[in-house]
C-alpha positions as CSV (number, residue, x, y, z in Angstrom):
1,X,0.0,0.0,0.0
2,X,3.2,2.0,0.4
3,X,3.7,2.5,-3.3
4,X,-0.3,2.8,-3.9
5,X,-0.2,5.8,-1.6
6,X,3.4,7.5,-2.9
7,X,1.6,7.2,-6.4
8,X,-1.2,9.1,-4.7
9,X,-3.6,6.0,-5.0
10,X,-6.8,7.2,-2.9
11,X,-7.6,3.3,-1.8
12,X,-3.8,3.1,-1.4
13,X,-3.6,5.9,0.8
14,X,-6.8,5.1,2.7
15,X,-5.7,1.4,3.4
16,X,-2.3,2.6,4.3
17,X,-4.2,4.1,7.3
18,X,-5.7,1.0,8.0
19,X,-2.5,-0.4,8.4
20,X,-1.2,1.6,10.7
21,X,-4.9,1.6,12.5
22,X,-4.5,-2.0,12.9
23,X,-0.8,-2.5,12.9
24,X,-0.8,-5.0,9.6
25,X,2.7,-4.5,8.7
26,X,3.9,-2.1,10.5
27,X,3.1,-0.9,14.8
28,X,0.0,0.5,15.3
29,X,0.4,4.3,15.0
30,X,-3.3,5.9,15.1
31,X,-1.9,9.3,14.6
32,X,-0.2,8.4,11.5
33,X,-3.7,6.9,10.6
34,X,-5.4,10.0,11.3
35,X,-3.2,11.9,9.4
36,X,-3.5,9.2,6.3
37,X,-7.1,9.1,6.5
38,X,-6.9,13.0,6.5
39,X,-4.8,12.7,3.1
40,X,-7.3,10.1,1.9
41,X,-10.2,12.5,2.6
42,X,-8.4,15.2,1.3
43,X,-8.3,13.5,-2.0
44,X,-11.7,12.4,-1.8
45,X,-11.7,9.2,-1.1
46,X,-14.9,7.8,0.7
47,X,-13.4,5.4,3.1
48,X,-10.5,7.7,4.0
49,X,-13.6,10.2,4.8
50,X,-15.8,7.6,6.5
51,X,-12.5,6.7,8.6
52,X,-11.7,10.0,9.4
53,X,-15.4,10.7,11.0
54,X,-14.4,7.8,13.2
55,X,-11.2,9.5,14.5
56,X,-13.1,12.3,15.3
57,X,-15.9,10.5,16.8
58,X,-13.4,9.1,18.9
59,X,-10.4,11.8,19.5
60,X,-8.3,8.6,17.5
61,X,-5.4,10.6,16.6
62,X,-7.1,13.7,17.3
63,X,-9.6,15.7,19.4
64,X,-12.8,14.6,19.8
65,X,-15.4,16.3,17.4
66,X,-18.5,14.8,17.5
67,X,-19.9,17.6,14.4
68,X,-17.2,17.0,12.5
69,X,-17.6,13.3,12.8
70,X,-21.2,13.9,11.3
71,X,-20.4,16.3,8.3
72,X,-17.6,13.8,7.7
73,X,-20.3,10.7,7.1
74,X,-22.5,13.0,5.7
75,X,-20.0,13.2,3.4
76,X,-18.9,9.6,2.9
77,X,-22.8,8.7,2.6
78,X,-23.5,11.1,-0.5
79,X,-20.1,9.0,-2.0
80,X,-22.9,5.5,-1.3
81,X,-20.2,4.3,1.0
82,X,-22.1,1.6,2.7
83,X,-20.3,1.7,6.4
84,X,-20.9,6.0,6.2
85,X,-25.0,5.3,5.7
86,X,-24.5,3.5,8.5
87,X,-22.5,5.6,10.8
88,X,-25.0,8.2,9.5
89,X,-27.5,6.5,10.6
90,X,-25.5,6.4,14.0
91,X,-25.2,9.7,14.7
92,X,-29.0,10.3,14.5
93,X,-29.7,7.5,16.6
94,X,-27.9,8.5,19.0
95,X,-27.7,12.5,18.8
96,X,-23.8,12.2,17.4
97,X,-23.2,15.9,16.3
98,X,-26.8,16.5,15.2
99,X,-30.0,16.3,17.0
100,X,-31.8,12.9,17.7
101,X,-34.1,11.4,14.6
102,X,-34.6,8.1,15.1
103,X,-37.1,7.8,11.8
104,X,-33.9,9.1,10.1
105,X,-31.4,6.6,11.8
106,X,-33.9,3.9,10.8
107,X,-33.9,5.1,7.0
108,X,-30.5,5.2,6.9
109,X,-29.7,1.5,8.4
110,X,-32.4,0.6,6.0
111,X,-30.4,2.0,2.9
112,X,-26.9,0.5,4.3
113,X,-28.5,-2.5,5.0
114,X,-30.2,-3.1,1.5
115,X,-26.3,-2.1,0.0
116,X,-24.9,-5.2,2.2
117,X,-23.6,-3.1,5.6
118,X,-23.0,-6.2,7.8
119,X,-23.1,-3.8,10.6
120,X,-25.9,-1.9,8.9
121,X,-27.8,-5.3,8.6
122,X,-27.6,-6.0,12.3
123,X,-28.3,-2.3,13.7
124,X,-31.8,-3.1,11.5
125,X,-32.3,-6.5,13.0
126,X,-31.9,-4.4,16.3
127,X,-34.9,-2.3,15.6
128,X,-37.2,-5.1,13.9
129,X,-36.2,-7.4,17.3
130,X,-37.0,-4.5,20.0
131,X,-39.8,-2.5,18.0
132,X,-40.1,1.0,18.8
133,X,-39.3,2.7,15.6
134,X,-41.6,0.1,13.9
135,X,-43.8,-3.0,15.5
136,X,-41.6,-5.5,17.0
137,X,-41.0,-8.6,14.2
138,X,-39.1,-11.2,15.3
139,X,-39.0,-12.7,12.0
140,X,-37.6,-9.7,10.1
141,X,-35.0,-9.4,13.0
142,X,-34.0,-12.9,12.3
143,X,-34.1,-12.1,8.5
144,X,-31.4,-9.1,8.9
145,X,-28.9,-10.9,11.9
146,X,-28.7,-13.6,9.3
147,X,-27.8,-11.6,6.4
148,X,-25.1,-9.8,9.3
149,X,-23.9,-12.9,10.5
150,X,-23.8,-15.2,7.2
151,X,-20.9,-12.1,6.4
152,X,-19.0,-13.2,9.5
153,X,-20.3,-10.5,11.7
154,X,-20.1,-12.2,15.1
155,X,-22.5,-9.7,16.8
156,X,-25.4,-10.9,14.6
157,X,-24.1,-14.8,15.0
158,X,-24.7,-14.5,18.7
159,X,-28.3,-12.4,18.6
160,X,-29.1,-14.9,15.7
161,X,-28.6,-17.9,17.6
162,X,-30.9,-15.9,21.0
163,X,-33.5,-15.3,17.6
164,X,-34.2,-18.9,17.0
165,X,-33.9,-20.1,20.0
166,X,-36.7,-17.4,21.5
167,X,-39.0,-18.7,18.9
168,X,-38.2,-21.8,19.5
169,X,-39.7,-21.3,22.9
């Protein structure tokens, strides 16, 4: 990814951060991340913007900002970046940098989910299990933590398995 990113590869400089996020390669260094991401986002590249709203959601590398975080998404989600819709969807479930709207957050993990969002598939699952948003339906909750977990999302594995056996009982 070293030569991806020196040739100003986008998806070279993005995953370059991922090493160093991870430490695949190379020690873990999340300020270097940050500031790859940043580079990545710079250039316009939607993961290294997605990425970067996470390092600011967080204070990874930098200060925690939870607005920037959410124009950052914002940003990634009008790219269709899958894991941005999502972490869209985040933010207004849970007030991240913008006010509340949980019709919104449910939209938005609808969209991420129907693009193929492991994550986004199992924060859906979470609304059909527990209702709220919509009526409670165990079987479209099973539906979503199934498409989650057949991805190898071990979140949805384990709520999956609770699923079935609950209406089992």
């Amino acid at each position: 990814y070293q030569k991806a990113s020196n040739l100003g590869n986008t998806d070279g400089v993005a995953s370059l951060g991922d090493c160093y996020w991870k430490g695949d390669g190379t020690d873990v260094d999340k300020k270097k991340a940050f500031e790859l991401y940043q580079k990545a986002a710079d250039l316009g590249n939607a993961t290294g913007i997605n990425n970067l709203g996470y390092c600011y959601e967080n204070g990874i590398g930098t200060n925690i900002d939870k607005k920037k975080a959410f124009e950052l998404y914002q940003k990634a989600a009008k790219l269709v970046l899958s894991a941005g819709i999502n972490n869209l969807g985040y933010c207004y479930e849970n007030g991240t940098g913008i006010r509340m709207d949980k019709k919104k957050a449910f939209e938005l993990f609808q969209k991420a989910a129907n693009l193929g969002d492991s994550i986004a598939q199992y924060n859906f699952a979470l609304t059909y299990e527990y209702g709220g948003r919509v009526a409670r339906n165990i079987d479209q909750a099973i539906y979503w933590y199934k498409r989650s977990a057949d991805q190898g999302y071990q979140k949805a594995q384990n709520k999956l398995k609770k699923c079935l056996k609950r209406k089992r009982e």
